[in-house]
Residue frames relative to the residue before (quaternion, step in Angstrom):
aa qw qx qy qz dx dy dz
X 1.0000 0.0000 0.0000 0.0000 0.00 0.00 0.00
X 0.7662 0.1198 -0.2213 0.5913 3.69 0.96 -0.61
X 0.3478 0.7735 -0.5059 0.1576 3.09 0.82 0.52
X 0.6584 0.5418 -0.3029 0.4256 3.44 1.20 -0.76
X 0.7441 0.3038 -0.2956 0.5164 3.84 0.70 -0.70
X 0.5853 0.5033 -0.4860 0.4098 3.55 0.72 0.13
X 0.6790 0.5236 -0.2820 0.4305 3.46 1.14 -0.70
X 0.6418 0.4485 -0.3056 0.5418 3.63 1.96 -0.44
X 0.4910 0.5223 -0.4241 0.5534 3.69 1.16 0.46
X 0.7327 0.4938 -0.3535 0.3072 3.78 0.76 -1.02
X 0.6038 0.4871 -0.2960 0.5573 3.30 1.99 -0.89
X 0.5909 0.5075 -0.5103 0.3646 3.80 0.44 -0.23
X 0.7659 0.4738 -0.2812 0.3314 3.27 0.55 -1.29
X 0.2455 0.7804 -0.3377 0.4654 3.32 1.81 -0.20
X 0.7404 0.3088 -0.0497 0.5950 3.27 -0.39 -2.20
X 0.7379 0.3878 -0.4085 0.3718 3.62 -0.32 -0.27
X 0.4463 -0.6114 0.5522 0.3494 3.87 1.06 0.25
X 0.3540 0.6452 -0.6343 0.2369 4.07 0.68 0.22
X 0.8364 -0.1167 0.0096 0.5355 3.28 0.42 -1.31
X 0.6112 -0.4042 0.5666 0.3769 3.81 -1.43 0.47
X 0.8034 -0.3914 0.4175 0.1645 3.61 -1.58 0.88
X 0.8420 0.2846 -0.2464 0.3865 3.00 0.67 -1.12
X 0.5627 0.6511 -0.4103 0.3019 3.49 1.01 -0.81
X 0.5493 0.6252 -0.2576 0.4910 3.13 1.46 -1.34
X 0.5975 0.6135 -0.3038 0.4175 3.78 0.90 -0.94
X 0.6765 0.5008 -0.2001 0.5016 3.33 0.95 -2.09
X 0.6718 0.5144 -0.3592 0.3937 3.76 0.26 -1.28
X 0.7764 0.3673 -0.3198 0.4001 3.72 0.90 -0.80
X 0.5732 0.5485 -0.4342 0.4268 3.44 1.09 0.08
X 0.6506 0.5383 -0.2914 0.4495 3.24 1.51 -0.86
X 0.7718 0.4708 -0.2382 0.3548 3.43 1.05 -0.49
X 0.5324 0.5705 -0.3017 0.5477 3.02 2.14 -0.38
X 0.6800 0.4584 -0.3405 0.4599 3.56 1.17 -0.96
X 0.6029 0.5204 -0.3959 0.4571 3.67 1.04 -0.02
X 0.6145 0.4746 -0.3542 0.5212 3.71 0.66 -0.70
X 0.4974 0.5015 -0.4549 0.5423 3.69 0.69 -0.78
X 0.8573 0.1767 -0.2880 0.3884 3.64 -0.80 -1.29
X 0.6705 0.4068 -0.4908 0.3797 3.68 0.51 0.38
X 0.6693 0.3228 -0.5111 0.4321 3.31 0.64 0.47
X 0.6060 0.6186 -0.3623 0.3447 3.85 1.35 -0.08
X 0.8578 0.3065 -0.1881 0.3671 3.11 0.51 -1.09
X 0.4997 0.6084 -0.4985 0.3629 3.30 0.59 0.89
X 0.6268 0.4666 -0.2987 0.5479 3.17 1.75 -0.50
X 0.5086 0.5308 -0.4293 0.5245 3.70 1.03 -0.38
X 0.7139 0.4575 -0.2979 0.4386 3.94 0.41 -1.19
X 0.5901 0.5468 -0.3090 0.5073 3.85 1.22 -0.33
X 0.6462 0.5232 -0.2374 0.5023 3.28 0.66 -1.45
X 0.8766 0.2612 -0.0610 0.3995 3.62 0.07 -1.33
X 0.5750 0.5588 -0.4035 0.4408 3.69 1.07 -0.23
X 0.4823 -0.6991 0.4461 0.2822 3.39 -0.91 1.05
């Protein structure tokens, strides 16, 4: 759902020389690895908590 204007902010800031490729790279792993564990580990902490 925000996948599309977040991805038209990562290329502007790009072309604008804001940020270098990678950061833009790192931030989406970071933001992808963060949405992952919020939708995971509450169900792991249900499942497995005694």
């Amino acid at each position: 759902m925000c996948a599309v204007p977040a991805a038209a902010v990562a290329l502007e800031r790009v072309q604008s020389g804001a940020h270098y490729p990678s950061d833009v790279t790192a931030g989406a792993v970071i933001g992808l690895a963060a949405a992952w564990l919020t939708r995971r580990v509450p169900r792991l902490l249900l499942h497995y908590w005694p």
